[in-house]
Every structure is written in C-alpha cells, then in structure tokens.
N, C-alpha and C positions, 0 to 999 in steps of 0.2 A: 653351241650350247649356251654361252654368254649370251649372244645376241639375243638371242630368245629368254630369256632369265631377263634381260632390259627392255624388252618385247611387253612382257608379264605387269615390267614395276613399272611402265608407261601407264597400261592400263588401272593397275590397282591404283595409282597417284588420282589419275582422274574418274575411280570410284570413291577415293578420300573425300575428294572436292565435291564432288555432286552431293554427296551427304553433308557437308559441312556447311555445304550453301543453303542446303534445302528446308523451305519449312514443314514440308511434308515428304516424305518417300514410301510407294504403296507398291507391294509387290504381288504380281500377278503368276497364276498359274496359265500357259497361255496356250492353251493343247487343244486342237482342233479346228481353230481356226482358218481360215482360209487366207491366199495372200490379200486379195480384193478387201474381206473385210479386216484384215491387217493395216492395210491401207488409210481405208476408211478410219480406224480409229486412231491411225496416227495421226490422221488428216486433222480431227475432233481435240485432240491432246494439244496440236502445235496451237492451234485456234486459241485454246487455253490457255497458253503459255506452260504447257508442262512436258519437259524432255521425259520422252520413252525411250530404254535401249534395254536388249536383252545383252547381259554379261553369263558369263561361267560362274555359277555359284561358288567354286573355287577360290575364285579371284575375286570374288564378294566375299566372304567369310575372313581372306585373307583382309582386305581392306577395314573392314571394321571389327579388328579383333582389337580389344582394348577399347574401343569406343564407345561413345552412351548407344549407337546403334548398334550394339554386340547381339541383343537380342533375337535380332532379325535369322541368327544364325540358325534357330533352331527347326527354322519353316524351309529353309533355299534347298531343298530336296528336289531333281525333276526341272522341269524348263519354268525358269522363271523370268516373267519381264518386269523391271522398274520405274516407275514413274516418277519423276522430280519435282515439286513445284516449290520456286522460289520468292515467291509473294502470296499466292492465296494457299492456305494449307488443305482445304476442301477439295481443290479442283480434281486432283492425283483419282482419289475416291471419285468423285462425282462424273467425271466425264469416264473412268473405267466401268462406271456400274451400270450406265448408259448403254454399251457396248455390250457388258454382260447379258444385259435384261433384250437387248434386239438380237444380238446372232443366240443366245441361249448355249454359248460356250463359256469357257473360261471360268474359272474361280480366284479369288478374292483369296491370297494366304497369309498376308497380314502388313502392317507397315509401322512407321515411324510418323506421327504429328506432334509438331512441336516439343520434338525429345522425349514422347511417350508412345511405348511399343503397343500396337493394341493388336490383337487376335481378327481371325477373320470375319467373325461375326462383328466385330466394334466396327473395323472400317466398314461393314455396311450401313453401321445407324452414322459413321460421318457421310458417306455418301448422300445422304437424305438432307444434311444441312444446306440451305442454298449457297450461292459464291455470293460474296461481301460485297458487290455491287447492289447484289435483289435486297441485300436486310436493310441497307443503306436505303434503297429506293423505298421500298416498305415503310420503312420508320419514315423516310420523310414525309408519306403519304399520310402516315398516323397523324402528325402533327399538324401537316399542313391544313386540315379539316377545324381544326378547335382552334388556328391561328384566324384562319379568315371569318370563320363566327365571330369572333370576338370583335374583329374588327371591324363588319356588318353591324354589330350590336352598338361599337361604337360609334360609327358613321350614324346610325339612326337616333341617337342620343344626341350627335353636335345636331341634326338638321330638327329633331323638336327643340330644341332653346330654341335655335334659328325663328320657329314658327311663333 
C-alpha cells in the first residue's frame, strides 16, 4: 500500500513540475481517436517542442490544488490529455487544433497561458495565433520593404549630385 501511495507522489511531483515550467498547458478531451492518429499527433507536438502525456485526472486535481492552475480542476472530467509548452505558449493550442480540425475528433476542454485559465472556446481563438517565429518573420517582412525604399531613394539622391 505505501509503495503505491510513493508510486502516486512520484507522479503528482512531476505533474507539479510540468506546470510550473510551462508557459502554456491545454487540456484535451481525447476520445475517439485512433492509435495511428495518436501517433501522428504526437509525432506533430514533439516537432513543436510540446510534451503530451495523458495523467488520471485524480492525480491532476491533486497536483495543483492550491496552485494559480487550480482552475483547470473544474473541466478534468472523462479522459483527458495535456499538452505542455515550455517556450512558445501558442504551440499547446495550435498544433492540438490542427489534429482537431484533420481527424474531426477530440475537443478542446480548456487550459492554462501564461497563468490565465481560459475556457474552451478561448483556447480555440489562441489556437488561431501563429507561433512567434511567423509574427517575428512577418514583422520583419513589414519593415524590410520601407527600409530598402528609403535606401533606393537614398542611393538615387547621392548618384544625382554625382551627375
């Protein structure tokens, strides 16, 4: 019986940790799935960098009671999987909703970004944000365009003196 009781607080430790690290955590409803597409979206998530594990909602509830993810308690009803990401807070969402939207299983029951709980409808409008590389690529695209005008416009300014 101990053993198993230290079995438990193994596991609840390292649900502490994955939440304390994470700047996102998005929990899924994950019923009907198949293992292949199982697979497949783990395959999608690691790619990401975002740890998927399905826990006992039990042993979830237990791990962040007292904690700002205490929220999450009220949705871990039924099989729930979790997604972790430890640098981009989008990803958790984005590459889950991906998977949603191709096998046309799973629901969205709600998560944790950056220490705010949102409902399942919210993580779908974060879903929609691109990951911090595209905004990053974007903006520099914005800019790069009125940098080099100017600098065309400049060029053609020193070569009439020149003339």
């Amino acid at each position: 019986m101990k053993e198993a009781h230290q079995q438990k607080q193994v596991i609840i430790d390292e649900i502490k940790d994955k939440f304390e690290r994470a700047e996102s955590a998005v929990v899924i409803d994950y019923m009907g799935i198949t293992v292949a597409e199982a697979d497949g979206m783990r395959k999608k998530l690691r790619e990401a960098n975002v740890d998927y594990t399905v826990y006992k909602n039990t042993l979830v509830k237990r791990a962040i009671a007292g904690t700002e993810y205490e929220a999450l308690a009220d949705i871990l009803e039924g099989p729930s999987g979790f997604a972790f990401s430890y640098d981009d807070a989008t990803a958790p969402a984005r590459v889950l909703n991906e998977s949603i939207k191709a096998y046309n299983k799973m629901e969205f029951k709600g998560g944790i970004v950056e220490g705010t709980y949102y409902d399942k409808d919210s993580i779908k409008q974060i879903a929609s944000i691109p990951s911090r590389e595209t905004l990053i690529s974007k903006f520099m695209g914005s800019i790069q365009s009125p940098v080099t005008n100017f600098a065309r416009v400049l060029q053609q300014i020193a070569e009439s003196k020149e003339a």
